[in-house]
PyMOL Python script that loads the backbone (N, CA, C, O; Angstrom):
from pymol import cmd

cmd.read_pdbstr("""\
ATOM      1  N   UNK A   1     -16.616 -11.398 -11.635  1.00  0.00           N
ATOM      2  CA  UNK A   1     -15.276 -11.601 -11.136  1.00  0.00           C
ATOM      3  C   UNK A   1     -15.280 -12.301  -9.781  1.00  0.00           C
ATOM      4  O   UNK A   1     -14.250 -12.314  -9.108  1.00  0.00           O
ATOM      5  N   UNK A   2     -16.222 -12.789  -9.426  1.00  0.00           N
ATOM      6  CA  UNK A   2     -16.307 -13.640  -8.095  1.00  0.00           C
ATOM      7  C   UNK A   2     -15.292 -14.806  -8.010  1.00  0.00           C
ATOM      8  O   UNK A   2     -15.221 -15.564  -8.977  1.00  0.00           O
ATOM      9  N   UNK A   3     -14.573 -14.992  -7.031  1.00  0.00           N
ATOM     10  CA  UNK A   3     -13.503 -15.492  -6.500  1.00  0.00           C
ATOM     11  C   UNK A   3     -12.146 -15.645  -6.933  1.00  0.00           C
ATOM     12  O   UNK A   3     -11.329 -16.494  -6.578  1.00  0.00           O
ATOM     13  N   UNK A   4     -12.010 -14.610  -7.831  1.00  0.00           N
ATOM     14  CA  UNK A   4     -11.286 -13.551  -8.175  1.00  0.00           C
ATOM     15  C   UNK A   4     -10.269 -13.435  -6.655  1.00  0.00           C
ATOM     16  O   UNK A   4      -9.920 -14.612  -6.573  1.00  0.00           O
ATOM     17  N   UNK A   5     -10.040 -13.186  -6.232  1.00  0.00           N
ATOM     18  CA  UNK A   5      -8.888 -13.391  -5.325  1.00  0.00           C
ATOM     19  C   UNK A   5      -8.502 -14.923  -4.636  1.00  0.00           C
ATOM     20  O   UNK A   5      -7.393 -15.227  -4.197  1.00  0.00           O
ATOM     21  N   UNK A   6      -9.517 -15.652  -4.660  1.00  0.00           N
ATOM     22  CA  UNK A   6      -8.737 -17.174  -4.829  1.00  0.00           C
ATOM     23  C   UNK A   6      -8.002 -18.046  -6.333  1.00  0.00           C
ATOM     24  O   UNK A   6      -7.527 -19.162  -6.543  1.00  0.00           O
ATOM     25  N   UNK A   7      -8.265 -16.712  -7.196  1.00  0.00           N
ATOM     26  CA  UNK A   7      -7.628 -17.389  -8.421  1.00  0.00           C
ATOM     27  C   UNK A   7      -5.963 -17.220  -8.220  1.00  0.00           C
ATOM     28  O   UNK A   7      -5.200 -18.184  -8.145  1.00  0.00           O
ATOM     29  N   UNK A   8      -5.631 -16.094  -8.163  1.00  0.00           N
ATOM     30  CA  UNK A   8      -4.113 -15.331  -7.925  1.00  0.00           C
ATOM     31  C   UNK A   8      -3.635 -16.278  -6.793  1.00  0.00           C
ATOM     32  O   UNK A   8      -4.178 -16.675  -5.762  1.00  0.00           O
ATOM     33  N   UNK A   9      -2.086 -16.556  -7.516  1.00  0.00           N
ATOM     34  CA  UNK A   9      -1.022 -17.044  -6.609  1.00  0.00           C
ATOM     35  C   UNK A   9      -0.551 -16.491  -5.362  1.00  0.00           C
ATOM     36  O   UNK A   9      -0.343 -15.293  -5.552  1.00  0.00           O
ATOM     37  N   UNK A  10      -0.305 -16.798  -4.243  1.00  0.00           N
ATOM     38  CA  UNK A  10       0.312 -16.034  -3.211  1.00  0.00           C
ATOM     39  C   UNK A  10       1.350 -15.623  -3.228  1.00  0.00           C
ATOM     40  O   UNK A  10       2.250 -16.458  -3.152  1.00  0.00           O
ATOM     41  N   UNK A  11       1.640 -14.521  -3.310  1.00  0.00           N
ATOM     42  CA  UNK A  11       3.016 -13.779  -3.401  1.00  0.00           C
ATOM     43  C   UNK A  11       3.809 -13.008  -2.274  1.00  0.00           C
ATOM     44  O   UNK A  11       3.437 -11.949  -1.768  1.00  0.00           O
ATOM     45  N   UNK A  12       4.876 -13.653  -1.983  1.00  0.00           N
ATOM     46  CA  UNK A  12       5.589 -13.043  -0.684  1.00  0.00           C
ATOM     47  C   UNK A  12       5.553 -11.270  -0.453  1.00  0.00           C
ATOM     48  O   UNK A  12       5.981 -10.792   0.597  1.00  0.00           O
ATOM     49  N   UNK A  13       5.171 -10.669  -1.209  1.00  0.00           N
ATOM     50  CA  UNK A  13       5.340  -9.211  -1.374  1.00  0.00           C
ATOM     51  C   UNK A  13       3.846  -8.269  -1.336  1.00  0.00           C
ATOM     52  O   UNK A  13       3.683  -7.051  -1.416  1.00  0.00           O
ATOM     53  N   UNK A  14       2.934  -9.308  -1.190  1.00  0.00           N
ATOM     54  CA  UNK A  14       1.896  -8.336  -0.930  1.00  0.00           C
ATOM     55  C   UNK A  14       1.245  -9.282  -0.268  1.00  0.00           C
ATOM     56  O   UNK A  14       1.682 -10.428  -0.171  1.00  0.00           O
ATOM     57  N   UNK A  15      -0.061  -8.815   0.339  1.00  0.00           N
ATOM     58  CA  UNK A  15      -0.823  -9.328   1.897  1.00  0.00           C
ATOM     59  C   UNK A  15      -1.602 -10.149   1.317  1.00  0.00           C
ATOM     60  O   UNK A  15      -1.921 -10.155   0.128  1.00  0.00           O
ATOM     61  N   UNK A  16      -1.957 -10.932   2.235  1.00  0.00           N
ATOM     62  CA  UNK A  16      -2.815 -12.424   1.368  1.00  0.00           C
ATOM     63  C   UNK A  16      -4.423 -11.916   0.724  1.00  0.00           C
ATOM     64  O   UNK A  16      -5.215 -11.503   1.572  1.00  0.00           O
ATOM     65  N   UNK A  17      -4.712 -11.936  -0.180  1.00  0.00           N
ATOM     66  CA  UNK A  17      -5.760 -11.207  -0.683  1.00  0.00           C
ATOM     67  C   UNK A  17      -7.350 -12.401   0.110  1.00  0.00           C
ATOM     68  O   UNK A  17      -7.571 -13.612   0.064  1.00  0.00           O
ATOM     69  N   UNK A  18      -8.068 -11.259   0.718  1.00  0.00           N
ATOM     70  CA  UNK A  18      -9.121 -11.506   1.738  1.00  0.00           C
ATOM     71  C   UNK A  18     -10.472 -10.969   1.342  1.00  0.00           C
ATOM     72  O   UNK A  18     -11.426 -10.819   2.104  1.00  0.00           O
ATOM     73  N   UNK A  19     -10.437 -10.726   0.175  1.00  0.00           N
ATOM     74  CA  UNK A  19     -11.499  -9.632  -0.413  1.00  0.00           C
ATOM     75  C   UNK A  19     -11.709  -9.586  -2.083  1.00  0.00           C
ATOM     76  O   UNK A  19     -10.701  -9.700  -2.780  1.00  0.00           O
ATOM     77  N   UNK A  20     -12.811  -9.446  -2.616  1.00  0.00           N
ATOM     78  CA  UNK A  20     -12.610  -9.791  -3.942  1.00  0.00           C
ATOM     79  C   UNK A  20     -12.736  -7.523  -4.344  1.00  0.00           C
ATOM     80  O   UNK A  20     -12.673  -6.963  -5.438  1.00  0.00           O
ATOM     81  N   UNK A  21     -12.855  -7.101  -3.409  1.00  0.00           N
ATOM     82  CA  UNK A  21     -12.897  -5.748  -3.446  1.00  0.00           C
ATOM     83  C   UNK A  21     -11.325  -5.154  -4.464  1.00  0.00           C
ATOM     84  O   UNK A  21     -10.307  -5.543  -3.893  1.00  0.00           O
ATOM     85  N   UNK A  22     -11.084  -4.515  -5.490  1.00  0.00           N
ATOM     86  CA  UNK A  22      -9.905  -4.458  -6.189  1.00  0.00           C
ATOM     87  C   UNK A  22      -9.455  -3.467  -5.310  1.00  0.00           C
ATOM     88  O   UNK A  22      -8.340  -3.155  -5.728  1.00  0.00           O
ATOM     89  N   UNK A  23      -9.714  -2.820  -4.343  1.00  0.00           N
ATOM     90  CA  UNK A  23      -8.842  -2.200  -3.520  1.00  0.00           C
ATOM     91  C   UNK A  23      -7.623  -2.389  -2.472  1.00  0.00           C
ATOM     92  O   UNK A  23      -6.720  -1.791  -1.886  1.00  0.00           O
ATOM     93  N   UNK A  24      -8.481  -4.130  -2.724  1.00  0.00           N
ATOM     94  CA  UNK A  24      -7.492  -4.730  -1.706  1.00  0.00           C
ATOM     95  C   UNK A  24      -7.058  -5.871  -2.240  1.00  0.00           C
ATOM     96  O   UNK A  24      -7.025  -6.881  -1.537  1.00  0.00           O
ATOM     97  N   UNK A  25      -6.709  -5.898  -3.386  1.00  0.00           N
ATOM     98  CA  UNK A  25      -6.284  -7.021  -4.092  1.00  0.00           C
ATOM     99  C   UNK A  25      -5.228  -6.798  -4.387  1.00  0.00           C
ATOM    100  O   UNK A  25      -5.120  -5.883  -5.203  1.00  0.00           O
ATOM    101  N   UNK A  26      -3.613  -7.633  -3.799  1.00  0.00           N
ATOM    102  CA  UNK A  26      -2.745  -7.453  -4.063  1.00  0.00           C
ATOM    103  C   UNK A  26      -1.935  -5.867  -3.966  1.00  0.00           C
ATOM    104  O   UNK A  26      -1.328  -5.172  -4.781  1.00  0.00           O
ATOM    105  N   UNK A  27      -2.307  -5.729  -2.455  1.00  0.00           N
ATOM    106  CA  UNK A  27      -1.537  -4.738  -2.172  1.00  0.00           C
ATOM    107  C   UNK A  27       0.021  -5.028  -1.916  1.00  0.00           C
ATOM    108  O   UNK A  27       0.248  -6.223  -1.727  1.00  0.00           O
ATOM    109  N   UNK A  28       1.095  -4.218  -1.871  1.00  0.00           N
ATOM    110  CA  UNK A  28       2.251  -4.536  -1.603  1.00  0.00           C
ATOM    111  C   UNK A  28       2.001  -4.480   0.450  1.00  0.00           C
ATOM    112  O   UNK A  28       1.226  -3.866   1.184  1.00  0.00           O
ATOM    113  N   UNK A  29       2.832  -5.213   0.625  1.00  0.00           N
ATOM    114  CA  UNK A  29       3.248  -5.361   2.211  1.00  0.00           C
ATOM    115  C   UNK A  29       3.968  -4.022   2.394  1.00  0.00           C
ATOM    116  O   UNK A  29       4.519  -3.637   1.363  1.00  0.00           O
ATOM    117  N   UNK A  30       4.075  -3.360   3.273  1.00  0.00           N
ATOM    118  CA  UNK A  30       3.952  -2.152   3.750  1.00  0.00           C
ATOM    119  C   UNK A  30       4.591  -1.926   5.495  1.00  0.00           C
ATOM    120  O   UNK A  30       4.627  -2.534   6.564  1.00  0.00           O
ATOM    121  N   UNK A  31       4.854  -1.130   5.119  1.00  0.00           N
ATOM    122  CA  UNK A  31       5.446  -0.697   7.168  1.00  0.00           C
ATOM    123  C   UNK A  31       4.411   0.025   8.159  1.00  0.00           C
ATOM    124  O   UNK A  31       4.459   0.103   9.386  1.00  0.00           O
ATOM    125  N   UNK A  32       3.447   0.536   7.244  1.00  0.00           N
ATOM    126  CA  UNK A  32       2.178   1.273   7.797  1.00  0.00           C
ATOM    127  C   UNK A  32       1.051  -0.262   7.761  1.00  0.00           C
ATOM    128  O   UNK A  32       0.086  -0.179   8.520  1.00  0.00           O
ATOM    129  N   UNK A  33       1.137  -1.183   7.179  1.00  0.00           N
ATOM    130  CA  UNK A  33      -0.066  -1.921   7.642  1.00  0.00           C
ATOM    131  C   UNK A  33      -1.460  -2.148   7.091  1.00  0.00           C
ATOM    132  O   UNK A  33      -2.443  -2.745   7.530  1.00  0.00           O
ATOM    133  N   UNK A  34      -1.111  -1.192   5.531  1.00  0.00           N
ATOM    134  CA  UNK A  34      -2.439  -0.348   5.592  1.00  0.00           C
ATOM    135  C   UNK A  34      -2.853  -1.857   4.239  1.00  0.00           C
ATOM    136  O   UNK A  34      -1.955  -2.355   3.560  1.00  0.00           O
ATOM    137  N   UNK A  35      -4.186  -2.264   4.150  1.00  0.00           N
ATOM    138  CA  UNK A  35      -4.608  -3.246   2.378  1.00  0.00           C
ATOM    139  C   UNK A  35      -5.297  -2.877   2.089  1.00  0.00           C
ATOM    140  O   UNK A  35      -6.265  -3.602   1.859  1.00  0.00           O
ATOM    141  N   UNK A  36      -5.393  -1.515   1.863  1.00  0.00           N
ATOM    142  CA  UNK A  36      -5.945  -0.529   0.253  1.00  0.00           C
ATOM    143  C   UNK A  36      -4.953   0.146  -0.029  1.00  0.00           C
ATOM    144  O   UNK A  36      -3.977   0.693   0.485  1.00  0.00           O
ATOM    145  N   UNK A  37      -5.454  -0.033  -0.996  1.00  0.00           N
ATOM    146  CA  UNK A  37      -4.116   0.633  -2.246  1.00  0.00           C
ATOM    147  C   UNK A  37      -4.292   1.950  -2.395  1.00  0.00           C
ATOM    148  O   UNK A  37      -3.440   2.615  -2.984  1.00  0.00           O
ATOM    149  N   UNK A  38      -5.608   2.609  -1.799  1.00  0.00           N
ATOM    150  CA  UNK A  38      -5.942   4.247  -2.022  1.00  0.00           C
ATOM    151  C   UNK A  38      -5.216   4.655  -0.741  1.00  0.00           C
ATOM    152  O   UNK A  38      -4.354   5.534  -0.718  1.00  0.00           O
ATOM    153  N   UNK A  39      -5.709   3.807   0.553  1.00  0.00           N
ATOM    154  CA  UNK A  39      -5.027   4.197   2.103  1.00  0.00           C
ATOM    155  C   UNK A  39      -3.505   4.210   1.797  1.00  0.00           C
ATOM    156  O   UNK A  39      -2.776   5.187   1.972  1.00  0.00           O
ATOM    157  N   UNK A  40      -3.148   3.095   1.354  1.00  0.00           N
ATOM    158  CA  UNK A  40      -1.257   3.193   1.183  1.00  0.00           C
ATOM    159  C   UNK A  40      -0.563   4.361   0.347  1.00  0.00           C
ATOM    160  O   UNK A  40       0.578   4.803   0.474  1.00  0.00           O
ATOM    161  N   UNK A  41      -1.557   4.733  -0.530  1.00  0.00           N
ATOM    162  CA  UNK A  41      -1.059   5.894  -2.116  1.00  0.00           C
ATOM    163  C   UNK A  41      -1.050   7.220  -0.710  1.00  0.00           C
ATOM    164  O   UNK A  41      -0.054   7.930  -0.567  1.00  0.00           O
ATOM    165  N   UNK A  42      -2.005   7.336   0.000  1.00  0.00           N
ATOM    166  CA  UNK A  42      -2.505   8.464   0.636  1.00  0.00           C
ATOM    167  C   UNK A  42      -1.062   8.440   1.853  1.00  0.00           C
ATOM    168  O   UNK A  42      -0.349   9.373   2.223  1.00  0.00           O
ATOM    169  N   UNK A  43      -1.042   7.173   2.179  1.00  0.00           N
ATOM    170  CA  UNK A  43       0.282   7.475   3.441  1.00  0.00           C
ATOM    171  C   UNK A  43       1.159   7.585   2.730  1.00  0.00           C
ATOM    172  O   UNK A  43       2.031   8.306   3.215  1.00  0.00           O
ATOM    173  N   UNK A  44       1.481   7.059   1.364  1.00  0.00           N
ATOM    174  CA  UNK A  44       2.937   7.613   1.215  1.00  0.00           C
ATOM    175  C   UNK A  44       3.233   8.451   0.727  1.00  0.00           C
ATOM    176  O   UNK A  44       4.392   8.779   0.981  1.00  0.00           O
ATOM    177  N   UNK A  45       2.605   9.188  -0.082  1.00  0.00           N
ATOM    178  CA  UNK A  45       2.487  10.369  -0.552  1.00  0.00           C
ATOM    179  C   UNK A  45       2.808  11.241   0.863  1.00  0.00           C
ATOM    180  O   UNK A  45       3.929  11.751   0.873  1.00  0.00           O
ATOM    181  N   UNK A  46       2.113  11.438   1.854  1.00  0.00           N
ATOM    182  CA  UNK A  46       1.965  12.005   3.290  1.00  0.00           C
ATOM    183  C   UNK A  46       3.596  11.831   3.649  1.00  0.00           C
ATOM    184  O   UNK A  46       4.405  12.623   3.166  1.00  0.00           O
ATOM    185  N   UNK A  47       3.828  11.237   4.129  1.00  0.00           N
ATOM    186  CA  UNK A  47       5.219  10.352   4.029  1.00  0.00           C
ATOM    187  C   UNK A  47       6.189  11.105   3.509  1.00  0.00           C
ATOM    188  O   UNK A  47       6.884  11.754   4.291  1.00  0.00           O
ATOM    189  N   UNK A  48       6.409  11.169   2.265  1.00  0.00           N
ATOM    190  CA  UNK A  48       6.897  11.635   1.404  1.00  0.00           C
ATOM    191  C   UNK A  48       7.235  13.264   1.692  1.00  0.00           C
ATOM    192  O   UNK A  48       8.331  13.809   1.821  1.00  0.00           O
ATOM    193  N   UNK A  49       5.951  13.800   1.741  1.00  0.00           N
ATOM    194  CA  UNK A  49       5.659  15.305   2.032  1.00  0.00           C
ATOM    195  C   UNK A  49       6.862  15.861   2.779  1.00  0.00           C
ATOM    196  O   UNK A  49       7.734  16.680   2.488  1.00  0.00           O
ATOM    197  N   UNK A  50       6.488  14.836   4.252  1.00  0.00           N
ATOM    198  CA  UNK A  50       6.927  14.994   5.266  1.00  0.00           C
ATOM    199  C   UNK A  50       8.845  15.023   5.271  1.00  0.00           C
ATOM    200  O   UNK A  50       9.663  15.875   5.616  1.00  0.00           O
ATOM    201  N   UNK A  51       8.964  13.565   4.674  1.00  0.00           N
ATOM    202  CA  UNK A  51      10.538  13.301   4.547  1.00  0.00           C
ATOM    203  C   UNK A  51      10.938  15.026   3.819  1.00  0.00           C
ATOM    204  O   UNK A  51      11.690  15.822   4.380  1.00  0.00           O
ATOM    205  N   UNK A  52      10.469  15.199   2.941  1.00  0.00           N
ATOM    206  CA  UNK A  52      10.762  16.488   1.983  1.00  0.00           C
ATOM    207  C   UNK A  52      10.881  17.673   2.748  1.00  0.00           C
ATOM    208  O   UNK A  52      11.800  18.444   2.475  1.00  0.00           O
ATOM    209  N   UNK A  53      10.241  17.886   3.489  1.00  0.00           N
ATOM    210  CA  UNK A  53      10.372  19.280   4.367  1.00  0.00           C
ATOM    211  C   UNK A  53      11.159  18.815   5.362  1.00  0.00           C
ATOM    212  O   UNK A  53      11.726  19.759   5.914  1.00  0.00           O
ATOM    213  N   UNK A  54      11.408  17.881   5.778  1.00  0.00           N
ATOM    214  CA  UNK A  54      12.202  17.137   7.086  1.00  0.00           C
ATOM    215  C   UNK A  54      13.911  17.575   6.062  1.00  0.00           C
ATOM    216  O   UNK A  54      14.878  18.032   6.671  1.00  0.00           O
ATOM    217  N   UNK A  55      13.939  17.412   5.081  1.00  0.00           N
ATOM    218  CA  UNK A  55      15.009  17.293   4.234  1.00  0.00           C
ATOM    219  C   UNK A  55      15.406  19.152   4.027  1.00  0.00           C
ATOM    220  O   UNK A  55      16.405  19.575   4.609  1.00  0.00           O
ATOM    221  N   UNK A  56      14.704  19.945   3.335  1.00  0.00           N
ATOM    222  CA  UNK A  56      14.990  21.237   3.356  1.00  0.00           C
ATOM    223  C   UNK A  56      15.184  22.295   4.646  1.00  0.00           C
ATOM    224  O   UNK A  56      15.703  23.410   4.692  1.00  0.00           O
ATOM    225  N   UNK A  57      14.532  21.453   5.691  1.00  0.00           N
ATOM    226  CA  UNK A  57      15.120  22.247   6.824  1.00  0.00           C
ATOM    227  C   UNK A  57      16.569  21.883   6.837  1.00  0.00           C
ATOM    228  O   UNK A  57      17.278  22.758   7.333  1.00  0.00           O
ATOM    229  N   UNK A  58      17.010  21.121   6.538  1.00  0.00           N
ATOM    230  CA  UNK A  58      18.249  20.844   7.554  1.00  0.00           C
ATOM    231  C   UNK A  58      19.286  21.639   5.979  1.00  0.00           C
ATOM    232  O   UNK A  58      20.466  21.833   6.275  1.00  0.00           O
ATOM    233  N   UNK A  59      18.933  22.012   4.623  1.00  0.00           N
ATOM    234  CA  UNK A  59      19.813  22.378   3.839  1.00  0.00           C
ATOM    235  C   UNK A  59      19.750  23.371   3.855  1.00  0.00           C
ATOM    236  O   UNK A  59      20.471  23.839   2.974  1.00  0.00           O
ATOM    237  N   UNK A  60      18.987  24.487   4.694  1.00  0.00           N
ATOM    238  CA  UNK A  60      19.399  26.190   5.198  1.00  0.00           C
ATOM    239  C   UNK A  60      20.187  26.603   5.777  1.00  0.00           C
ATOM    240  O   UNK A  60      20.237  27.817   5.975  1.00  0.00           O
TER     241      UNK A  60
END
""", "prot")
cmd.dss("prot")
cmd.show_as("cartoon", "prot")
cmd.util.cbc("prot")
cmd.orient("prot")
């Protein structure tokens, strides 16, 4: 699969692929910054957590 990320089109919605690593191939653009797709799953999930308990405090 070598040069495998110069084959793929550039797409306004994910970060310019710099790596033939599939972790970082065609990640979505992000507010955290993050081009792995395991690092981004892990913040938003985290994220998520957070919004959720941020959310049930305030409905007691």
């Amino acid at each position: 699969m070598a040069g495998m990320a110069e084959d793929r089109e550039p797409h306004g919605y994910t970060y310019p692929n710099t790596s033939d690593d599939p972790d970082q191939i065609d990640v979505l653009r992000n507010r955290f910054g993050l081009r792995s797709h395991v690092a981004l799953a892990r913040a938003y999930w985290q994220h998520a957590a957070e919004s959720e308990a941020a959310t049930r405090q305030f409905e007691r």
